[in-house]
C-alpha positions in Angstrom: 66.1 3.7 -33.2 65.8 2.4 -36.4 62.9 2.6 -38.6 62.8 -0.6 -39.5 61.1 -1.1 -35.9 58.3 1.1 -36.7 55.0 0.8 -38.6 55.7 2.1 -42.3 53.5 4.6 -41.9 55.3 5.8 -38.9 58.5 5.3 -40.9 57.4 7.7 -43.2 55.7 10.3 -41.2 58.8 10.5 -39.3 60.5 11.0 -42.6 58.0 14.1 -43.5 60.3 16.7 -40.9 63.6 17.8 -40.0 65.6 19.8 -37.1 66.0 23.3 -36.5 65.0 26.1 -34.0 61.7 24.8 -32.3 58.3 25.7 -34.8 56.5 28.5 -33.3 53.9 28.7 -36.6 53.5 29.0 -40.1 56.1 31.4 -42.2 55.7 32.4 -45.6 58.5 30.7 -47.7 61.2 32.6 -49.8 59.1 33.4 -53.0 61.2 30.9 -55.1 60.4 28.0 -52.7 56.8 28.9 -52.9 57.2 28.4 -56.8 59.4 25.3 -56.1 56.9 23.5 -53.5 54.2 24.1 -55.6 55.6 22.8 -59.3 56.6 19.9 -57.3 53.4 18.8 -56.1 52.1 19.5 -59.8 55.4 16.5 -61.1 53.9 14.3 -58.5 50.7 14.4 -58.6 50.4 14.0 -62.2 49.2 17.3 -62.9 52.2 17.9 -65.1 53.9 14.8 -66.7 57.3 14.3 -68.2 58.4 15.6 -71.2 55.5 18.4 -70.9 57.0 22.0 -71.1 56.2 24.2 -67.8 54.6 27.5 -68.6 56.0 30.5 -66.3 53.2 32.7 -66.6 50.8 29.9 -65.7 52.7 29.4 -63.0 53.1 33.1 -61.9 49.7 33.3 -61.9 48.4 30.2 -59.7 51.1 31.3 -57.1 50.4 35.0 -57.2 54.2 36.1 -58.1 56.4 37.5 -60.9 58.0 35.5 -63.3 61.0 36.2 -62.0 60.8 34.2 -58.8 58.9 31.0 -61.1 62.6 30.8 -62.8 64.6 30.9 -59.7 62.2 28.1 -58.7 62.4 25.9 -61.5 66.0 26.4 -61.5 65.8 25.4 -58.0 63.8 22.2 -59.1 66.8 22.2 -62.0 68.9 20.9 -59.0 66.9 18.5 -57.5 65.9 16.9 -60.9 62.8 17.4 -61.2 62.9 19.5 -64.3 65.3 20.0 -67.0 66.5 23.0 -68.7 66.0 22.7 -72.3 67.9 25.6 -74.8 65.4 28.0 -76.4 62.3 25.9 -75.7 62.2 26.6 -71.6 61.8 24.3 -68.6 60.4 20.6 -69.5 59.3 18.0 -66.9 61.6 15.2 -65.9 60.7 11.7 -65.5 59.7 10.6 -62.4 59.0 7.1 -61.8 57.8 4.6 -58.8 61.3 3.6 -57.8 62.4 7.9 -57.3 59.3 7.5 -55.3 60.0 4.5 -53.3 63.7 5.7 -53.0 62.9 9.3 -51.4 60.6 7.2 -48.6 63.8 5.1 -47.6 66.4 7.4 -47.9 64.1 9.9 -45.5 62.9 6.7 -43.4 66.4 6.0 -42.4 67.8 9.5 -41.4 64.5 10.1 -39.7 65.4 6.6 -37.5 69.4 7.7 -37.3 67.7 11.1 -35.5 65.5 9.0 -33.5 67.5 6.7 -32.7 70.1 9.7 -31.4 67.5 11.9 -29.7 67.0 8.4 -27.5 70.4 8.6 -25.7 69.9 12.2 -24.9 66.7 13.7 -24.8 65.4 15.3 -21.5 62.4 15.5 -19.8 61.5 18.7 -21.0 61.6 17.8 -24.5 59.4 14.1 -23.8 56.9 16.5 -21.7 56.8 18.5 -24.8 55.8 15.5 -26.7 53.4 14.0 -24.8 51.5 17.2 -25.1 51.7 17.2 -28.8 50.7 13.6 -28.6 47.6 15.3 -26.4 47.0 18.4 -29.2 47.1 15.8 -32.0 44.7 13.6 -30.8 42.2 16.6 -30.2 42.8 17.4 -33.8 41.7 14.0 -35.4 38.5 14.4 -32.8 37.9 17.7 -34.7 39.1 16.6 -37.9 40.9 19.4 -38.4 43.5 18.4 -41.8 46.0 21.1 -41.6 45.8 21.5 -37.6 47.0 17.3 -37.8 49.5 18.2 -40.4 51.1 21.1 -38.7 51.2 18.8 -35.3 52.9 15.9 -36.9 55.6 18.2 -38.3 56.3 19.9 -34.9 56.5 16.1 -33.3 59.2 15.0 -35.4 61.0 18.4 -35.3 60.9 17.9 -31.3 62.8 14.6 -32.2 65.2 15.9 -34.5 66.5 18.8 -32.2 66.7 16.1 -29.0 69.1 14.4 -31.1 71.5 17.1 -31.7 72.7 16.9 -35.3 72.1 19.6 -36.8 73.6 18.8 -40.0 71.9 15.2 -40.4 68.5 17.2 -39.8 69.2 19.6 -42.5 70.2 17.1 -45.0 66.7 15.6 -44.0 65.1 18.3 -44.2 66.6 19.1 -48.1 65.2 15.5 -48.6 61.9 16.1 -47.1 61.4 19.1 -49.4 61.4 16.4 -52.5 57.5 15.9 -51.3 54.7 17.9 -50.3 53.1 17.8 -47.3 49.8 16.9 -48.9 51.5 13.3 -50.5 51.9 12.0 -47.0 48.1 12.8 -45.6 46.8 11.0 -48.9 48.5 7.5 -47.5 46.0 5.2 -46.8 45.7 4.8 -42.7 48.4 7.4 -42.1 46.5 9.2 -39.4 45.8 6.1 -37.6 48.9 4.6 -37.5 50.6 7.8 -36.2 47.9 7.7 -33.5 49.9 4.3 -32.5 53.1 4.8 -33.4 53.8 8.5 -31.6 53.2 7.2 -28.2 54.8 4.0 -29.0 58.2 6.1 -30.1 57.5 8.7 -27.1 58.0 5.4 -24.7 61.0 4.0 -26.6 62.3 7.6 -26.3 61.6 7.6 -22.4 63.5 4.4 -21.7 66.7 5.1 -24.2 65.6 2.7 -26.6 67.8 3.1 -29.3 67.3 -0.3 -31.0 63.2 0.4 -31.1 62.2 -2.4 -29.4 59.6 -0.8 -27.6 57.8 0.9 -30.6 55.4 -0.9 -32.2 55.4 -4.1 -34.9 56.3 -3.5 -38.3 53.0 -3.6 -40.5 53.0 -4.0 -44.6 54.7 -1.8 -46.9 51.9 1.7 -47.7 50.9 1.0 -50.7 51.5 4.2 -52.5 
């Protein structure tokens, strides 16, 4: 199923999850992760902007840890290019521009549509039944308006997805891609909840009838404009 087929929102919140055991609730991320996730979200939001030196005890303190985990997490960020490691003066902020933006969408828009487009030759009953209901729990969230409840019931979606296609390697490289944005970026798109609304029952049916090509999911709509 290829993304393309999809509305761009959908393309994207596919994009937010990856495979793995099945979801059964929040867990509390290794401590450096914690650090990682949340200096992250600071790069790319704004809050801290490149070529501005990253203070650890700051840090320490708005995450509740030790500095010892903060460095382990910016080395971790180190990796992924985010920050860079600068001799005697500590960990600055790397640039970070529209086009590493627009890049991470597409490169996590089309493995999220190779998983999809996988899960569609061999997904079973079981698993569409499973969606459906989350389909069923997600609209009763937007009814409530419950943020993280919607959040938390897109992510399970796509991870449903990603285990019916039975690549567990393409879903962790996803899912290290994924990790290059906080969950929070993707509920700011404008119309994102909306579209999903459309576009998870849309992929459920293209998923039912082993539509691998997407023809049954919705019309592509214009590019998000974030």
């Amino acid at each position: 199923m290829e993304c393309s087929s999809l509305t761009t929102e959908g393309c994207l919140d596919m994009a937010t999850t990856a495979g793995g055991p099945p979801d059964h609730g929040p867990r509390r991320q290794p401590l450096p992760e914690e650090v990682a996730a949340y200096v992250r979200e600071m790069i790319i939001s704004g809050d801290a902007v490149p070529g501005e030196y990253l203070r650890m005890d700051r840090i320490a303190d708005a995450v509740g840890v030790s500095n010892t985990p903060v460095r382990e997490g910016l080395l971790v960020l180190r990796s992924e290019g985010f920050v860079r490691l600068v001799p005697r003066r500590g960990f600055m902020v790397a640039p970070f521009s529209r086009r590493d933006l627009r890049d991470l969408f597409w490169f996590q828009a089309q493995l999220a549509g190779e998983l999809a487009a996988r899960a569609a030759t061999r997904i079973t009953s079981e698993q569409l039944r499973a969606l459906d209901e989350s389909v069923r729990l997600y609209e009763a969230a937007v009814m409530l308006g419950d943020d993280q409840r919607i959040a938390d019931l897109g992510h399970s979606f796509h991870r449903h997805i990603n285990l019916a296609a039975g690549a567990h390697r393409l879903a962790l490289i996803l899912g290290s891609a994924v990790r290059h944005l906080p969950n929070r970026f993707y509920a700011e798109i404008d119309g994102q909840v909306a579209a999903t609304r459309i576009d998870h029952p849309a992929l459920i049916d293209a998923l039912r009838v082993g539509d691998a090509s997407g023809r049954s999911a919705s019309s592509p709509r214009p590019t998000a404009s974030r």
